[in-house]
C-alpha positions in Angstrom: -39.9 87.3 160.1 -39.8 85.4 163.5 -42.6 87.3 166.1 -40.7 88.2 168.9 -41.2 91.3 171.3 -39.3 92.8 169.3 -38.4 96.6 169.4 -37.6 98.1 165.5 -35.2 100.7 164.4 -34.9 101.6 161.0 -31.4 100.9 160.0 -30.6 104.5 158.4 -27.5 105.7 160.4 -26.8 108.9 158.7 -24.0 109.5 157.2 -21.5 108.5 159.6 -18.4 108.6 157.2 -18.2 109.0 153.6 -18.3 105.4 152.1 -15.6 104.0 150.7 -14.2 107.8 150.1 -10.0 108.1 151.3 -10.1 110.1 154.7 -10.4 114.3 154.1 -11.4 113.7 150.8 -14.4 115.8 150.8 -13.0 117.9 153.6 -13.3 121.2 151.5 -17.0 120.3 151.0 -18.4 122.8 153.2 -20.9 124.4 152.0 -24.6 124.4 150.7 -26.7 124.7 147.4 -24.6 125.8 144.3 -21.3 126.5 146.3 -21.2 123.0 147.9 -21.8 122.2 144.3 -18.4 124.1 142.9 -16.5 122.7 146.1 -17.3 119.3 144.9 -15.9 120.7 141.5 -12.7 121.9 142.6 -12.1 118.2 144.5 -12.8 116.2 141.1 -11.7 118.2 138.5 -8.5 117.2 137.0 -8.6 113.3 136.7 -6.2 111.9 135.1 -7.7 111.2 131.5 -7.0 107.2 130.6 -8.1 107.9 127.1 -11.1 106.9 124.8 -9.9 103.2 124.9 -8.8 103.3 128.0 -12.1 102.7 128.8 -11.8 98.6 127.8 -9.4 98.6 131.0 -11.3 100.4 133.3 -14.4 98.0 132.6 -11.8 95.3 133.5 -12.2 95.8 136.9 -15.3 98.8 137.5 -18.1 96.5 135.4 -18.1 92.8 136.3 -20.9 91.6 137.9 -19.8 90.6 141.4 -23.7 91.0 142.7 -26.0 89.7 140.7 -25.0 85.9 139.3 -21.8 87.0 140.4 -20.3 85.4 137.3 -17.8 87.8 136.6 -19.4 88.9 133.5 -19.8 92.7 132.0 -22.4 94.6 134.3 -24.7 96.0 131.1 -27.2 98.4 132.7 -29.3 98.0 129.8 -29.6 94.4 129.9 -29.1 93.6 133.2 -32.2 91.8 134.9 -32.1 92.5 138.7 -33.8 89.5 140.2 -34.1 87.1 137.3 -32.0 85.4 134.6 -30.0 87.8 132.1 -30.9 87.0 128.8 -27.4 87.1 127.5 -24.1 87.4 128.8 -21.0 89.0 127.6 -17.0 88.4 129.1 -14.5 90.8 129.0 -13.0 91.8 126.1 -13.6 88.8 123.6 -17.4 89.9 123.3 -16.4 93.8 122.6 -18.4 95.7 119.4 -17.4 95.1 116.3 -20.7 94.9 114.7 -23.8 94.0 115.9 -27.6 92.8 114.3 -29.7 92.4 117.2 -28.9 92.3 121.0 -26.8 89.9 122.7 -24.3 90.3 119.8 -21.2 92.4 121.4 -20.8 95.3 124.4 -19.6 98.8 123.6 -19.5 102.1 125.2 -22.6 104.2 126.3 -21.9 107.6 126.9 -25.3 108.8 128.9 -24.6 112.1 127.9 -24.3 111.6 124.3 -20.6 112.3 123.0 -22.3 115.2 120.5 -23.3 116.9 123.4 -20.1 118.1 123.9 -18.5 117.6 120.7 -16.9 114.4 121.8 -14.1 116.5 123.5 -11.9 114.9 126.3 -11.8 114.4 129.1 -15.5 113.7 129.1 -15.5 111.2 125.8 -13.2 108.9 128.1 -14.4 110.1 131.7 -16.0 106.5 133.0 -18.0 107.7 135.5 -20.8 108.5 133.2 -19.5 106.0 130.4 -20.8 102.1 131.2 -20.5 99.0 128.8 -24.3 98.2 127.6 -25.2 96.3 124.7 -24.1 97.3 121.1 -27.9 97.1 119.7 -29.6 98.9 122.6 -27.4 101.4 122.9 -28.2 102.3 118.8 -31.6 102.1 120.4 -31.1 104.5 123.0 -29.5 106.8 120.5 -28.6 110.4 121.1 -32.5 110.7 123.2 -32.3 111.9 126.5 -33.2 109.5 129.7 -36.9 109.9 130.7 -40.3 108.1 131.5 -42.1 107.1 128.1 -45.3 107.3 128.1 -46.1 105.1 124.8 -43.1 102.3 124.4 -42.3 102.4 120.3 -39.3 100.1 120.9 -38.8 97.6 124.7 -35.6 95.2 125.0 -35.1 92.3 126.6 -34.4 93.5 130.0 -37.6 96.0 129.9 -35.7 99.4 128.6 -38.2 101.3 126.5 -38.0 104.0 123.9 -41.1 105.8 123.0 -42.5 108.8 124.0 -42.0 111.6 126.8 -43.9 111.2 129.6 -42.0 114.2 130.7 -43.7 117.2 131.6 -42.8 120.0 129.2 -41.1 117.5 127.0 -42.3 116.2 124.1 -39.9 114.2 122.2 -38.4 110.7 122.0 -37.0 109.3 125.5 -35.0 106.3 126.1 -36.0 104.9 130.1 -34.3 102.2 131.9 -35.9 99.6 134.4 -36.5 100.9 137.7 -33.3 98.5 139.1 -30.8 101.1 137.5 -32.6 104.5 137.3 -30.6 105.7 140.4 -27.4 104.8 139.3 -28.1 106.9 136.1 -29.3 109.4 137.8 -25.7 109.6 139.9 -24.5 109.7 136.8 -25.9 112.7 135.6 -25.4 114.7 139.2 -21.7 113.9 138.9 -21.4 115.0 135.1 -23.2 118.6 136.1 -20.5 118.6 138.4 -17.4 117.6 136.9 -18.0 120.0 134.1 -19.4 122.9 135.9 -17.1 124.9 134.1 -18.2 123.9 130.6 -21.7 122.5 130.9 -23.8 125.8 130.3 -22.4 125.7 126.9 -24.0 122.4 126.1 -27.1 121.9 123.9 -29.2 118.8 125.2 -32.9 118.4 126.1 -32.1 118.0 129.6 -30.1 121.2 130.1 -31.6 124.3 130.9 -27.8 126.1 129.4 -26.8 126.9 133.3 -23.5 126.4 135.3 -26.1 125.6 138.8 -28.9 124.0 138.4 -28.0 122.9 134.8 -31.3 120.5 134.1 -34.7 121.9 133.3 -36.9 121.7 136.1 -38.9 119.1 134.8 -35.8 116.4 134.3 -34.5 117.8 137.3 -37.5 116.0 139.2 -37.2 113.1 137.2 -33.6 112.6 138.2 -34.1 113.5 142.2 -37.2 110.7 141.8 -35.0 107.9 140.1 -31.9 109.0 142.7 -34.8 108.8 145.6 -36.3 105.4 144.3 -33.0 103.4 143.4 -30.5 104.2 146.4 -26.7 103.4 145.8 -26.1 99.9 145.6 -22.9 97.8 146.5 -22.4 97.7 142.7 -21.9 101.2 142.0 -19.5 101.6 145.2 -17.6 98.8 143.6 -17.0 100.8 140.6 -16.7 104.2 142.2 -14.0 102.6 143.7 -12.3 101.0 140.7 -12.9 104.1 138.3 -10.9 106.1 141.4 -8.0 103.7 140.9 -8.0 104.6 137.7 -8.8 108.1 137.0 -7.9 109.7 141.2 -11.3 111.2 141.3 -14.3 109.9 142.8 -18.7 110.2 141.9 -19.4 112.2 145.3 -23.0 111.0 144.8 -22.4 107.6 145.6 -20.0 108.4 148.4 -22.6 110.6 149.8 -25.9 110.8 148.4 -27.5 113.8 150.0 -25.3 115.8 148.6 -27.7 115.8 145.4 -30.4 117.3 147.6 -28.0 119.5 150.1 -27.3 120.8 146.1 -30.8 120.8 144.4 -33.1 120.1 146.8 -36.0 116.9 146.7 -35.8 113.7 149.3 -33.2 111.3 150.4 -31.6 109.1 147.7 -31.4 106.4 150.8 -28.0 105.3 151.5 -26.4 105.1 154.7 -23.1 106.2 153.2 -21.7 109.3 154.5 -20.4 112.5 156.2 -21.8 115.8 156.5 -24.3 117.0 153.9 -22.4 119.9 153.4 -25.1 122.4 155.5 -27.8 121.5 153.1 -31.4 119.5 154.2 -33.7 117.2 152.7 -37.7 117.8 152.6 -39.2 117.3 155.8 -43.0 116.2 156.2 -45.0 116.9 158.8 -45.9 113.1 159.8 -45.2 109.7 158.3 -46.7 108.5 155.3 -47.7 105.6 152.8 -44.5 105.7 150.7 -45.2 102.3 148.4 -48.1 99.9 147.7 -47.8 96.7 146.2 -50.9 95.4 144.4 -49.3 92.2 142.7 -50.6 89.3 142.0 -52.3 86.0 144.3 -50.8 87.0 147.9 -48.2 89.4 146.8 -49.3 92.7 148.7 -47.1 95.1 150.4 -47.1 98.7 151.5 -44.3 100.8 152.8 -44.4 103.8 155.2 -41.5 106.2 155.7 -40.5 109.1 158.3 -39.2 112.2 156.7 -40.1 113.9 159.7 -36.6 114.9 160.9 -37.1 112.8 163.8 -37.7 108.9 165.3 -40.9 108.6 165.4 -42.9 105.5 168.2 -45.4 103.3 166.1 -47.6 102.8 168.9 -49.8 105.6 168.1 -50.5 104.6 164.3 -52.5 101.6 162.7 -53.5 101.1 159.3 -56.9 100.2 157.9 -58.8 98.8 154.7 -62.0 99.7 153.0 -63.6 96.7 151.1 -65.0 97.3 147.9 -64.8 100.9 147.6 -67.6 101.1 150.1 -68.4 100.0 153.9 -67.0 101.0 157.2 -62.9 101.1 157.7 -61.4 97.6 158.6 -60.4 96.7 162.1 -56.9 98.1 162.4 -53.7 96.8 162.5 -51.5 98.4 165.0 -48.2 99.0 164.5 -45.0 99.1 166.9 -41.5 100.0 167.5 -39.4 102.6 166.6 -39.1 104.6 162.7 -36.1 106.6 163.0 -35.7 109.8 160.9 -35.5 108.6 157.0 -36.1 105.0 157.4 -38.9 102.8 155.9 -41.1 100.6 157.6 -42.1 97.5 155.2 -45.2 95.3 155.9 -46.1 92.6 154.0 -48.3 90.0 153.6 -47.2 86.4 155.3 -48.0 84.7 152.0 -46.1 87.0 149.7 -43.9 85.2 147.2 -40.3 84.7 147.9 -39.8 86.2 144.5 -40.9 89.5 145.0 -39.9 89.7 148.8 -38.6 88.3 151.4 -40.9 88.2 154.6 -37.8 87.8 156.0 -36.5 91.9 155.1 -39.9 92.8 156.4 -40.8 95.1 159.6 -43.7 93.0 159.3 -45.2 90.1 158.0 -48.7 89.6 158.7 -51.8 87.7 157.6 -53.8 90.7 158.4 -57.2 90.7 156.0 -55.0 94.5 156.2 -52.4 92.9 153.8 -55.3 91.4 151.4 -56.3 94.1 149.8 -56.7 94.3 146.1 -57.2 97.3 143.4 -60.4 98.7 144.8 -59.8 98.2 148.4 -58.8 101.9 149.6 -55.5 101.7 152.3 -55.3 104.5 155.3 -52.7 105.5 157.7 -54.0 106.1 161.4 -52.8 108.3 163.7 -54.7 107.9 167.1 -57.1 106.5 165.1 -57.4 109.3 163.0 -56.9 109.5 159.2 -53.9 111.0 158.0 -52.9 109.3 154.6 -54.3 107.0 152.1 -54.0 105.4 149.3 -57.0 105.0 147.1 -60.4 106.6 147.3 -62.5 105.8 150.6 -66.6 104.9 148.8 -64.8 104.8 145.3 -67.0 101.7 144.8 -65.8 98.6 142.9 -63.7 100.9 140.3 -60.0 99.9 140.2 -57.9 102.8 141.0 -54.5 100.5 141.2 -54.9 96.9 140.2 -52.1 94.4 139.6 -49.6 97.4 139.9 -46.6 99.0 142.3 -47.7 102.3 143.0 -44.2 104.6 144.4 -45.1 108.5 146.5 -43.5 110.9 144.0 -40.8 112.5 145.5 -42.5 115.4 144.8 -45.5 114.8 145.7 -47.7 116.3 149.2 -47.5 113.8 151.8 -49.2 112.9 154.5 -52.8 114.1 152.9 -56.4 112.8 153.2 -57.3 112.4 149.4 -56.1 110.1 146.7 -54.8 111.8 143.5 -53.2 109.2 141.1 -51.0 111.7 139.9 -48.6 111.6 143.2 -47.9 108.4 142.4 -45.6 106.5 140.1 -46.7 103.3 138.4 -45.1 100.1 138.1 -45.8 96.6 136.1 -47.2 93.9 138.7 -44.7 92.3 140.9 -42.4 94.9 140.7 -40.5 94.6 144.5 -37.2 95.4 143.8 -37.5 99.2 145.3 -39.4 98.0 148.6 -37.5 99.0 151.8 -34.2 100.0 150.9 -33.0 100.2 154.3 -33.1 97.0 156.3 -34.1 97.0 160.3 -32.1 97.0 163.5 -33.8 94.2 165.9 -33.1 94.3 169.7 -34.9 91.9 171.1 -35.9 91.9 175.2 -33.8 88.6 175.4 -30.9 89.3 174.0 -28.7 89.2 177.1 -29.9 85.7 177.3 -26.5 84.5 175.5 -23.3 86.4 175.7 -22.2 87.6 171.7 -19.2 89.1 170.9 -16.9 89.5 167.6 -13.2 90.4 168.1 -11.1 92.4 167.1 -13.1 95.0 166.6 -11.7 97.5 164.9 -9.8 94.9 162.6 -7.4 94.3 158.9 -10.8 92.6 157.6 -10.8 89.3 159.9 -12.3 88.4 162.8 -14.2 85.8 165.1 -18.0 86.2 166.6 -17.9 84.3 169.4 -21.6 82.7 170.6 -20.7 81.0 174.4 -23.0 78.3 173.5 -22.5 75.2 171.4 -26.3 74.1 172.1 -28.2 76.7 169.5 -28.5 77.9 165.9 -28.2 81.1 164.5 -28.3 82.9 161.6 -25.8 85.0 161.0 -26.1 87.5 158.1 -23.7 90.9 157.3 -24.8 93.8 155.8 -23.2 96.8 154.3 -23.7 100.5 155.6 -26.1 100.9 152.2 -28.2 97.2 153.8 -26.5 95.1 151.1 -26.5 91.8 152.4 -22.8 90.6 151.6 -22.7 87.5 153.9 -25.1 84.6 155.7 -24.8 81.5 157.2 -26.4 79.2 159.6 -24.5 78.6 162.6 -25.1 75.2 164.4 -23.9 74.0 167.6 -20.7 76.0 167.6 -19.5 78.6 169.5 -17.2 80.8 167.3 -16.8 81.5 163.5 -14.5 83.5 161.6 -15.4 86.1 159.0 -12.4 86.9 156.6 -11.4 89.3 153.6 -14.1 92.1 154.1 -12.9 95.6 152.9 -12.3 98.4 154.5 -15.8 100.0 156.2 -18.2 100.0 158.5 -20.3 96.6 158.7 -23.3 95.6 160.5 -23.4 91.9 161.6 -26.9 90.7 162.5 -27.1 87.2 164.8 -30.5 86.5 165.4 -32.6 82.8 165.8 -36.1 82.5 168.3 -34.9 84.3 171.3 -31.9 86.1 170.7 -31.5 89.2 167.9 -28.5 91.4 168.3 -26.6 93.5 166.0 -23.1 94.5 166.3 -21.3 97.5 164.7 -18.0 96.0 162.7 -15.1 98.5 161.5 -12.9 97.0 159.4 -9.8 99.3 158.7 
């Protein structure tokens, strides 16, 4: 981004309202653990069941892809490529299964809790909260296995999905995993169908079920789910069909309206989003200080690293730096200081200047830098200062010229001790190179030391989904971007030489609208009711 003197805030504001959710919905949601758990139950039980192919209507309006392309095309989870060209498309309803001999051929219904599980019994053969449209071929792929992290890929599709073995602890079997883009949404998934059949679940047979009513997953799929939820935070997608399933069957995925109610039920970190309300008298893990959340080792100038605060407070920057070793050997690097402001939860992105548009944006950095910090490559050990003293790192400090994490994305476990001295590999997930898309899911607040210098203002505010930002100037340029409560960037445009523009047809919500160019960066808090 633009250097200014800048102060930063992370952008987490938490849980201000349950997004999206009708007002009092989760009003009986009071409690904490395993009883906030059955309260949830008691609100979402009792859909009304639109039947097994009901399910081609619901995908009508809860699966196009209004994100992406935004072609209006089925949203297929398992062929879905994030940030790139899809490698096939299908439309509604004329490209429905039939048969299929290879992928791309036709879309069909993936239940990701296999229909044997439960005997194929309604409501939960037809509930579409946990039923998506994916392709017919990969969805033979995928089976009756259970979601997990493979270890040794037997079969990969043409998105990335893999099948091949468990890389589960404990679990030795065949797993099918998704790309890292749609882990989370899975994952919500899963939390709502423990959920929503509380009151049947413990007599379920599945890999992934420990044959409870609480905690229902084994331990060990249980921290693979709380990662994926931590690593892939709700996305303007899945609020999209949260809300269209609702319209469909009355009852709502609570995890996407408010995702700490996964760990205010089993515990682990934050699954990121801004979304909503009270956690119902649960907590997430605190740390003692921040710490190096992800490092980006890709390739040419494509190097980032992410810190985040789980400390339970804001934390000032001033007082930490970060510093590289060369080579596995030699004296630390001069540092590079950091500044601002982390609030509690948020993530603070630095990146190199030269980093490709393509992986990230220098633009959605805290920082972008040409620091030799920022150059580092697989044997180049990373540390977090704190008053110039070491309190995390990534890599080993006089590992020599050994690689420890070359040409990969390297993500904290969410279970994994943080802030610590010594680099283990095994508190860290790994990723192919270039892999971005997790990096900073929570965008920054900017209030800059001039912003008074030019009057801003949008009216109404609250308003029916319309309304003016007035700039008293016509002699500068802005950009003007919007972004959801989850940092979805829904809107920008460059604003030159006029002094007012209207913004029209946003949903109901709250909306941040960020104005910014050389001198001026302002945010302003938009209700739209």
């Amino acid at each position: 981004m633009k250097k200014t003197n800048v102060l930063f805030f992370a952008f987490f504001i938490a849980f201000l309202s349950h997004a999206q959710a009708p007002s009092g919905y989760y009003s009986s949601a009071t409690g904490s653990g395993y009883t906030l758990k059955t309260q949830l139950y008691n609100i979402i039980k009792n859909h009304t069941d639109r039947g097994y192919s009901g399910l081609w209507t619901t995908y009508s309006t809860s699966d196009r892809d209004h994100q992406n392309e935004n072609d209006n095309t089925i949203f297929d989870l398992y062929s879905e490529i994030q940030n790139g060209k899809d490698p096939y498309n299908y439309s509604y309803g004329t490209n429905q299964c039939g048969t299929y001999s290879g992928e791309g051929s036709c879309y069909n219904r993936e239940h990701m809790i296999p229909q044997s599980v439960f005997n194929s019994s309604s409501p939960m053969v037809s509930d579409a909260h946990f039923i998506t449209p994916t392709d017919g071929y990969v969805n033979g792929i995928r089976s009756n296995y259970p979601h997990g992290k493979v270890a040794t890929a037997s079969r990969t599709t043409r998105n990335g999905s893999k099948l091949g073995t468990s890389a589960v602890s404990g679990y030795t079997g065949t797993v099918f995993e998704p790309v890292d883009a749609f882990k989370g949404d899975i994952a919500r998934m899963y939390f709502y169908f423990a959920t929503r059949y509380e009151n049947t679940v413990s007599n379920y047979n599945y890999a992934m079920f420990n044959r409870t009513s609480n905690q229902v997953f084994t331990t060990a799929f249980l921290n693979m789910l709380l990662a994926w939820h931590a690593q892939d935070p709700v996305s303007s997608r899945e609020i999209e069909r949260n809300n269209a399933i609702y319209a469909r069957q009355g009852n709502r995925n609570p995890f996407i309206d408010n995702p700490n109610y996964v760990n205010a039920i089993w515990g682990g970190t934050s699954g990121g989003s801004t979304g909503g309300g009270s956690t119902g008298g649960g907590s997430t893990t605190t740390r003692s200080d921040l710490y190096l959340s992800e490092y980006i080792e890709g390739s040419s100038n494509n190097k980032a690293l992410e810190i985040k605060n789980e400390t339970g407070t804001s934390k000032s920057l001033s007082s930490y730096s970060l510093k590289k070793q060369t080579n596995g050997a030699g004296s630390w690097s001069s540092a590079l200081t950091l500044s601002g402001t982390l609030a509690n939860n948020g993530k603070f992105v630095i990146v190199n200047s030269s980093i490709s548009s393509t992986c990230y944006s220098t633009s959605n950095a805290n920082l972008s830098t040409s620091s030799t910090v920022l150059t580092f490559n697989g044997n180049d050990a990373v540390g977090l200062f704190k008053n110039g003293v070491l309190i995390d790192i990534i890599g080993n400090f006089n590992g020599g010229s050994a690689n420890f994490a070359a040409d990969v994305t390297l993500r904290r476990k969410a279970t994994a001790t943080a802030p610590k001295t010594s680099y283990s590999s095994s508190d860290w997930d790994v990723y192919t190179t270039n892999t971005c898309g997790g990096l900073g899911n929570r965008m920054s607040e900017e209030i800059a030391e001039k912003e008074d210098v030019i009057d801003i203002k949008a009216y109404p505010n609250p308003n029916k989904g319309t309304f003016t930002i007035d700039f008293n100037t016509n002699n500068a340029v802005f950009l003007v971007e919007i972004y959801s409560t989850l940092g979805q960037k829904i809107y920008q445009k460059s604003v030159e030489k006029q002094n007012q523009l209207q913004i029209d047809n946003l949903q109901k919500g709250i909306y941040y609208v960020m104005i910014s160019n050389v001198d001026t960066h302002k945010m302003l808090r938009i209700i739209v009711e």
